[in-house]
C-alpha positions as CSV (number, residue, x, y, z in Angstrom):
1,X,152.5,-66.1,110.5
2,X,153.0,-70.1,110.1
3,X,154.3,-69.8,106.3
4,X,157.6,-71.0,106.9
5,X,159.8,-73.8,105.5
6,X,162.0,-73.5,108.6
7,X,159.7,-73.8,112.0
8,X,160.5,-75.1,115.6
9,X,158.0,-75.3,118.8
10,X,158.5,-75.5,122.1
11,X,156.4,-75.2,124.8
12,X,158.7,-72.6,126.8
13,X,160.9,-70.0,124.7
14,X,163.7,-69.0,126.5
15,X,165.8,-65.8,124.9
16,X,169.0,-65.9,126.4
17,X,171.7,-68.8,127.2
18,X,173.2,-66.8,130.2
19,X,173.5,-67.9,133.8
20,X,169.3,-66.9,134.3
21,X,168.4,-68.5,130.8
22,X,170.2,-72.1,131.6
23,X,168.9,-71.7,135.1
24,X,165.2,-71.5,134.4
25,X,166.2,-73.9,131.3
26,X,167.3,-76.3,134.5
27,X,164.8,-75.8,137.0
28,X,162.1,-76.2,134.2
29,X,163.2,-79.6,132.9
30,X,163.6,-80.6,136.5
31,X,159.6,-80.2,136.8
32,X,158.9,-81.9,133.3
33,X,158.5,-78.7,130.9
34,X,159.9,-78.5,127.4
35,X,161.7,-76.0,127.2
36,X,163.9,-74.4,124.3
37,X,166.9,-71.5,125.0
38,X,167.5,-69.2,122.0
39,X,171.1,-67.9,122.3
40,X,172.8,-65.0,119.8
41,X,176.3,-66.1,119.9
42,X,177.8,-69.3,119.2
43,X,177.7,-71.0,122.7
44,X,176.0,-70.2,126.1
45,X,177.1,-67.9,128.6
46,X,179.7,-66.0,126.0
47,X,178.9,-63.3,127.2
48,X,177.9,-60.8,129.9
49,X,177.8,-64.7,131.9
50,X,181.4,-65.2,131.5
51,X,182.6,-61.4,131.8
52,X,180.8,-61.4,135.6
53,X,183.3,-62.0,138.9
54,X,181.1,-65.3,140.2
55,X,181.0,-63.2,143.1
56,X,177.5,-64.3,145.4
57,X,177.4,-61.1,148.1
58,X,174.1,-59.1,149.6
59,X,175.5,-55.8,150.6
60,X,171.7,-54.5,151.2
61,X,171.3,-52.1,154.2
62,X,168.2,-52.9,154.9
63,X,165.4,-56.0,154.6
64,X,164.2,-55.2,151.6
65,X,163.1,-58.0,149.1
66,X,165.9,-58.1,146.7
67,X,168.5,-58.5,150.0
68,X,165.9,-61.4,151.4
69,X,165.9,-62.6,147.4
70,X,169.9,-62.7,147.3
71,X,170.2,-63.8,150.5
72,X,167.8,-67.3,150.3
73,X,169.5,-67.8,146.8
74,X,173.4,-67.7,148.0
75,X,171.6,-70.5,150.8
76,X,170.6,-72.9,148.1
77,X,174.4,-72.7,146.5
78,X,176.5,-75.2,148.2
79,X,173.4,-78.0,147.6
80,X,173.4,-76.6,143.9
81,X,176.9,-77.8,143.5
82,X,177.0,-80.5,144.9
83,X,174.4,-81.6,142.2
84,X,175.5,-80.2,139.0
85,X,179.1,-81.8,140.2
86,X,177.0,-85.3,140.4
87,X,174.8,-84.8,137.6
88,X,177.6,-82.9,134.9
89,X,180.9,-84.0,136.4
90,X,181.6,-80.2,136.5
91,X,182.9,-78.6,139.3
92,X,181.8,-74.9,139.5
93,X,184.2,-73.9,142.2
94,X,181.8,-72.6,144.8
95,X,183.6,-71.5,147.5
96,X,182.4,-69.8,150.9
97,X,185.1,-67.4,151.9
98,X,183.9,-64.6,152.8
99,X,184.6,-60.8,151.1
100,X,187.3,-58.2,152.4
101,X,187.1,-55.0,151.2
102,X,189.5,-52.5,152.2
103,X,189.7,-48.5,152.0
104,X,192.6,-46.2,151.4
105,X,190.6,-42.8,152.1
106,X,188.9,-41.3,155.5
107,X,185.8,-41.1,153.1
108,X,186.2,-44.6,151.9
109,X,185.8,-45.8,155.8
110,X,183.0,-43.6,156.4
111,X,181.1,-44.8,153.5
112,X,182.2,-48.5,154.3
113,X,182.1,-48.8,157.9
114,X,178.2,-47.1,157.6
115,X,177.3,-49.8,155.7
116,X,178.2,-52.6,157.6
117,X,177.1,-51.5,160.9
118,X,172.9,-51.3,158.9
119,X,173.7,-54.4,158.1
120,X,174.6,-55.7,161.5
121,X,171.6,-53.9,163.1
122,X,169.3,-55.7,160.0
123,X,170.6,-59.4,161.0
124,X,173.1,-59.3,158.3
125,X,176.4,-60.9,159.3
126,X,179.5,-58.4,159.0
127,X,182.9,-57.2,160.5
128,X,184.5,-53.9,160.8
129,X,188.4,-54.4,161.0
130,X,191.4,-52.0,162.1
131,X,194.2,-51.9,159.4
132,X,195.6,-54.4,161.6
133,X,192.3,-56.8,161.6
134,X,192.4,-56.8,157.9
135,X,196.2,-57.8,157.6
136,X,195.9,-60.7,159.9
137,X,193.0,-61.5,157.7
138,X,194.8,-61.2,154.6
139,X,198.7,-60.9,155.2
140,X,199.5,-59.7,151.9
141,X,197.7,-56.6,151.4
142,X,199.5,-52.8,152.5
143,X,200.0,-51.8,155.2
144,X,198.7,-48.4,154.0
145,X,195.5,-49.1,154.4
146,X,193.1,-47.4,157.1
147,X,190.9,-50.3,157.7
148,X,188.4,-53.1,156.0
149,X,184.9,-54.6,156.4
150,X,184.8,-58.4,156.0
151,X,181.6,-60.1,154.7
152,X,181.8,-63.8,155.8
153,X,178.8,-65.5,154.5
154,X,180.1,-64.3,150.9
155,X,180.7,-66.7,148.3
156,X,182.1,-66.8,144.9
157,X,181.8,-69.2,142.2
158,X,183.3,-70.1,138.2
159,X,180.5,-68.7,136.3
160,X,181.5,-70.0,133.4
161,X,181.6,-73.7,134.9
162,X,178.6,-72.5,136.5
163,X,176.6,-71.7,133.2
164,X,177.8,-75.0,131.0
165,X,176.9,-76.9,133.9
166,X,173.8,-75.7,134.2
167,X,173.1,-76.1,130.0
168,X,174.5,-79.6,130.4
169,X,172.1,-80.7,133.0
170,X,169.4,-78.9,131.4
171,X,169.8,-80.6,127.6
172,X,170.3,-84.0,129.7
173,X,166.7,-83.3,130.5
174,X,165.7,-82.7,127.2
175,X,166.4,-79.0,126.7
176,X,167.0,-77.8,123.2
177,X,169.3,-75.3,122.6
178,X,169.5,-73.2,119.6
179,X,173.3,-71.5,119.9
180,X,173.7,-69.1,117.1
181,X,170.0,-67.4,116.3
182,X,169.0,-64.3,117.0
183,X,165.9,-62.7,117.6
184,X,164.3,-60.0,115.3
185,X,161.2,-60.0,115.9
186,X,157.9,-61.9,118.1
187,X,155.4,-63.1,115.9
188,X,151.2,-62.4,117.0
189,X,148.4,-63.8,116.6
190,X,145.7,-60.8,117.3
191,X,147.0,-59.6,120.8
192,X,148.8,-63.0,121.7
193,X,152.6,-63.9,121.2
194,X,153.0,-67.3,119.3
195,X,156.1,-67.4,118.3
196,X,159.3,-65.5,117.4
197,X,160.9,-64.4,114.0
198,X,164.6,-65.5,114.7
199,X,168.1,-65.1,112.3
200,X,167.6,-68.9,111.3
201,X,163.6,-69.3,111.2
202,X,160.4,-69.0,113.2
203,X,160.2,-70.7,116.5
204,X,156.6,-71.0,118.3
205,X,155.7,-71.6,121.8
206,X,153.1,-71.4,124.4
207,X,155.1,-69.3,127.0
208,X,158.1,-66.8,126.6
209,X,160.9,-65.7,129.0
210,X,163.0,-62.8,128.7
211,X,166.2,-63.7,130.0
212,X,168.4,-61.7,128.0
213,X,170.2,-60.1,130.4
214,X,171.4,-56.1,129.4
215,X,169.9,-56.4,125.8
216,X,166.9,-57.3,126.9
217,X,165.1,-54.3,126.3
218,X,166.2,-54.7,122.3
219,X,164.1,-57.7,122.6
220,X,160.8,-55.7,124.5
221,X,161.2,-53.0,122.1
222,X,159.5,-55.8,120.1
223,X,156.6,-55.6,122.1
224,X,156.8,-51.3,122.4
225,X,157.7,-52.4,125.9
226,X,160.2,-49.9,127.7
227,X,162.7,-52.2,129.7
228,X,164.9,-50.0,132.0
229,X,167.8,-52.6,132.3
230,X,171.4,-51.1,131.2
231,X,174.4,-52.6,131.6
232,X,177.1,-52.3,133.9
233,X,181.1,-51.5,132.9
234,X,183.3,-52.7,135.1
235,X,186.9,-54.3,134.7
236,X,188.8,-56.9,136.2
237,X,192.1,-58.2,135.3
238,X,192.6,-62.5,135.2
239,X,196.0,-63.7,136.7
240,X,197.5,-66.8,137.4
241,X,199.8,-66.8,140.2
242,X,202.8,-69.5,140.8
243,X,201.6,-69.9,144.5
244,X,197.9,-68.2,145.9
245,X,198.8,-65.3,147.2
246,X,195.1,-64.1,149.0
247,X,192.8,-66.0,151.1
């Protein structure tokens, strides 16, 4: 396992620079612990990371623990920008505006308007708006439209800013990134993980995060681990307008 001419240790191995890789990096160095973030492509957050909308929204119908989860992390935002901004100089945009989302179709309002009234009866904050609520909201949409819900604890942020902030605070801390390797294999000693067999050399640690976001059941099939995370296709089209045209 250890005959190698190229070897790195850690004591934390992190696979995968996206937004939960750097953040873990972060949060880690904060409390003291070495930690080292493998990353396949040539930078952090290249990828799935960037592609996201930075949008920070719990549309749960119910208390259940991944709505409580999403909720208490959208809370800790606005203090977690203020302190990248102080500690990176980077400004990752957070911005509490709410959510408006707006339907064209009978169906479209049921489905819609169902879902935040659950939410108002769970504690969740939510507004159900006439065609005409929605326009005074947000003057520049049709007039066609039936009707909107608005979620106004919603928040968005720059993920990209987001994730090179949160790699720059972390490798301020001592963080070592390795941009560029990928892993092809975990390395064992008897039933134990020591290490991993990467693109550019063996890395060992102590402890092992997963953090690889959609592809990271091509890193448990490693371990003949059976990772049901798939990716999601979605599009979204980038403009820059001459003066903001939505709220």
């Amino acid at each position: 396992v250890r005959e190698t001419l190229n070897q790195t240790r850690a004591k934390v191995i992190i696979i995968g620079g996206g937004i939960i890789g750097c953040s873990i990096a972060y949060y880690l160095a904060k409390l003291g612990v070495e930690a080292t973030v493998i990353e396949k492509e040539n930078r952090v957050g290249s990828a799935a990371s960037w592609a996201a909308a930075g949008i920070l929204a719990c549309h749960a119908s119910t208390r259940n623990p991944y709505a409580e989860l999403c909720r208490h992390s959208l809370v800790l935002y606005p203090a977690l920008a203020k302190e990248l901004q102080t500690v990176t100089d980077i400004n990752i945009e957070f911005t509490q505006s709410g959510i408006l989302y707006i339907f064209l179709t009978e169906a479209e309002k049921k489905n819609w308007e169902g879902l935040a009234q659950r939410r108002l009866n769970n504690g969740y904050s939510a507004e159900i708006l006439s065609s005409e609520g929605a326009q005074a909201l947000e003057p520049s949409i049709s007039k066609k439209i039936l009707g909107g819900v608005y979620f106004p604890d919603d928040a968005q942020v720059r993920n990209p800013r987001l994730v090179r902030a949160l790699a720059r605070a972390a490798t301020k801390l001592g963080t070592k990134f390795l941009n560029g390797y990928s892993v092809n294999q975990f390395l064992f000693d008897g039933n134990q993980v020591v290490g991993v067999k990467s693109s550019r050399g063996h890395i060992f640690g102590d402890q092992f995060v997963i953090a690889a976001g959609p592809w990271s059941h091509q890193v448990t099939n490693f371990l003949d681990v059976n990772l049901p995370v798939k990716p999601a296709k979605g599009q979204m089209i980038i403009a820059e307008t001459a003066e903001p045209i939505i709220n």
